[in-house]
DODREN-165130 format. One line per 3 residues: number of its first residue (from 0); for each residue x, y, z of N, C-alpha, C. Coordinates in pm, 1 decimal, padded with zeros to 6 digits. Layout:
residues N
NUM	X/Y/Z/X/Y/Z/X/Y/Z  ... $
***
This chain:
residues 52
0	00083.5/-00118.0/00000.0/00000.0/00000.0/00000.0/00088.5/00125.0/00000.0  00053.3/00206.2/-00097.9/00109.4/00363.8/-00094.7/00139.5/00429.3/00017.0  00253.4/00488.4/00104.6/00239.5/00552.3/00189.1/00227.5/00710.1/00179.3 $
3	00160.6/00776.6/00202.9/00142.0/00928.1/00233.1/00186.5/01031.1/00293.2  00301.0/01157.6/00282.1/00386.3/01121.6/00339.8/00394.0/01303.5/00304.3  00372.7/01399.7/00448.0/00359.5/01547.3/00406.9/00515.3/01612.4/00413.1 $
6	00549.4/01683.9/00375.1/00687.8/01698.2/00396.8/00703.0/01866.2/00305.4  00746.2/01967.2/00411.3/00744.1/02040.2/00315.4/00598.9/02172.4/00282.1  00486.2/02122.8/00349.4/00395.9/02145.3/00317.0/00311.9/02087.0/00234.8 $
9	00378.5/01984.8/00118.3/00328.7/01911.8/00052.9/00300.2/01810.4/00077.8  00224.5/01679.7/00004.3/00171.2/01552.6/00010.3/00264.2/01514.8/-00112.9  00337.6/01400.7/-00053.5/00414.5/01291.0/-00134.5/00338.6/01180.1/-00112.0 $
12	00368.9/01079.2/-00259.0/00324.5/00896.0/-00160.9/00417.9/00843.5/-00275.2  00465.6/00737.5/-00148.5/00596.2/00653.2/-00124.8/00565.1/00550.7/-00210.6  00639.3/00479.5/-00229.5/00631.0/00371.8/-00285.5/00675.4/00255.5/-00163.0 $
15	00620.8/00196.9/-00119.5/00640.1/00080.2/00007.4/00795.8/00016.2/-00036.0  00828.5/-00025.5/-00125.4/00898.2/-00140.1/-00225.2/01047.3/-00071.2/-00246.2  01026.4/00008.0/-00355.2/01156.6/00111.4/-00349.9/01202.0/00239.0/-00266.0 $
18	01075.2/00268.3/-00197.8/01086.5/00404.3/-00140.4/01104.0/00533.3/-00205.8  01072.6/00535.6/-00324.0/01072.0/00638.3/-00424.9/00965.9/00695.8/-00418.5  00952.2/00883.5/-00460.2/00824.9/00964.3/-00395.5/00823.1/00967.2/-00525.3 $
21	00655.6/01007.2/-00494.7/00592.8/01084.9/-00620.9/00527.7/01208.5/-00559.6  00446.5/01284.1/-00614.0/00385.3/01381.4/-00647.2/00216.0/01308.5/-00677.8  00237.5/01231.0/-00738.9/00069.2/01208.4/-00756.8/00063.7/01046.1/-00738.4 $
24	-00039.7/01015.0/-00690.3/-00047.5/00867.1/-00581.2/-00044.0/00784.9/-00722.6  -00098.6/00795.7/-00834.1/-00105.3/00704.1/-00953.8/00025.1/00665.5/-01011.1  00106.6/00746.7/-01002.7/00271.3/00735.0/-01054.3/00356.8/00605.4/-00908.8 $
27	00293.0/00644.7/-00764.9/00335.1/00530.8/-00628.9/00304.5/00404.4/-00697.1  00128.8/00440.4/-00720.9/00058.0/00250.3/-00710.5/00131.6/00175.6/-00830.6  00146.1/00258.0/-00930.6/00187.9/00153.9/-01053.0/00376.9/00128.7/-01042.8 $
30	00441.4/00216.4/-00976.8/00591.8/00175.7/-00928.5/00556.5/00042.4/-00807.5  00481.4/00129.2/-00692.7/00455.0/-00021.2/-00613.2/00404.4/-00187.5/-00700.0  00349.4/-00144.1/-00788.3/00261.3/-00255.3/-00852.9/00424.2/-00315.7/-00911.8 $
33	00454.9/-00283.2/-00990.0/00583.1/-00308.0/-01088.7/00636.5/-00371.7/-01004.6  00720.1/-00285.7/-00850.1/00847.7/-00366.4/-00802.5/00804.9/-00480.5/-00737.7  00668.6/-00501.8/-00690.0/00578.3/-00620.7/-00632.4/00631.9/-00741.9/-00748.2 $
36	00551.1/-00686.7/-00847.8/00579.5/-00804.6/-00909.8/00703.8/-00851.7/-00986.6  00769.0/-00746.1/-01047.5/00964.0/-00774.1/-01109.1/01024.2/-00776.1/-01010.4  01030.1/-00731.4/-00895.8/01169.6/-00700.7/-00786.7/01258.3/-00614.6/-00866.9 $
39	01229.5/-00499.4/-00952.8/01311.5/-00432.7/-01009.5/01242.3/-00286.2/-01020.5  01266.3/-00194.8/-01085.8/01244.3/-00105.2/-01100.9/01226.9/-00071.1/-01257.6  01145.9/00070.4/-01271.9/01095.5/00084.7/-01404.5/01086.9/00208.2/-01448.5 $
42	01227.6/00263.3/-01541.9/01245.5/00372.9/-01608.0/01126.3/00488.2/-01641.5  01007.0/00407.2/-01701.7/00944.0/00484.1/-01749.8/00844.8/00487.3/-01600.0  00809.5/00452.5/-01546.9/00769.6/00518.2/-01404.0/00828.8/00615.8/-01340.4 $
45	00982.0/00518.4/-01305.4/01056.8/00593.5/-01202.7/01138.9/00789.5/-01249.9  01058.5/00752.2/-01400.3/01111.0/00929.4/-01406.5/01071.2/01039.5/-01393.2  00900.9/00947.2/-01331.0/00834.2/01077.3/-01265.3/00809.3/01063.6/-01088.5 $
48	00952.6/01028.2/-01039.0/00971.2/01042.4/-00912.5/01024.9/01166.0/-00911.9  01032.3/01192.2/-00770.4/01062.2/01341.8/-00726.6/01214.4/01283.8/-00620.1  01271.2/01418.6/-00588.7/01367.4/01359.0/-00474.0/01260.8/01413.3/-00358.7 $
51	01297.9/01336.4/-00241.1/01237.1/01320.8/-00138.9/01337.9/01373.7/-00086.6 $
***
């Protein structure tokens, strides 16, 4: 599950798996979804992470 995560004033959500933020919870669930199931990570997701 996505974690939610204010920082900043803003709302981030985490990715449980990699720990990579996003900006919008749809960009978390489908990185969480991915590393669930590859154990890897995924370019075209992970380039709309933010630094945390």
């Amino acid at each position: 599950m996505v974690k939610e995560q204010i920082k900043n004033n803003k709302k981030h959500f985490i990715c449980e798996e990699c720990k990579f933020a996003y900006k919008e919870e749809e960009w978390a669930k489908k990185c969480e979804e991915w590393c669930k199931k590859h154990h890897s990570c995924n370019i075209e997701i992970t380039k709309h992470a933010i630094i945390n």
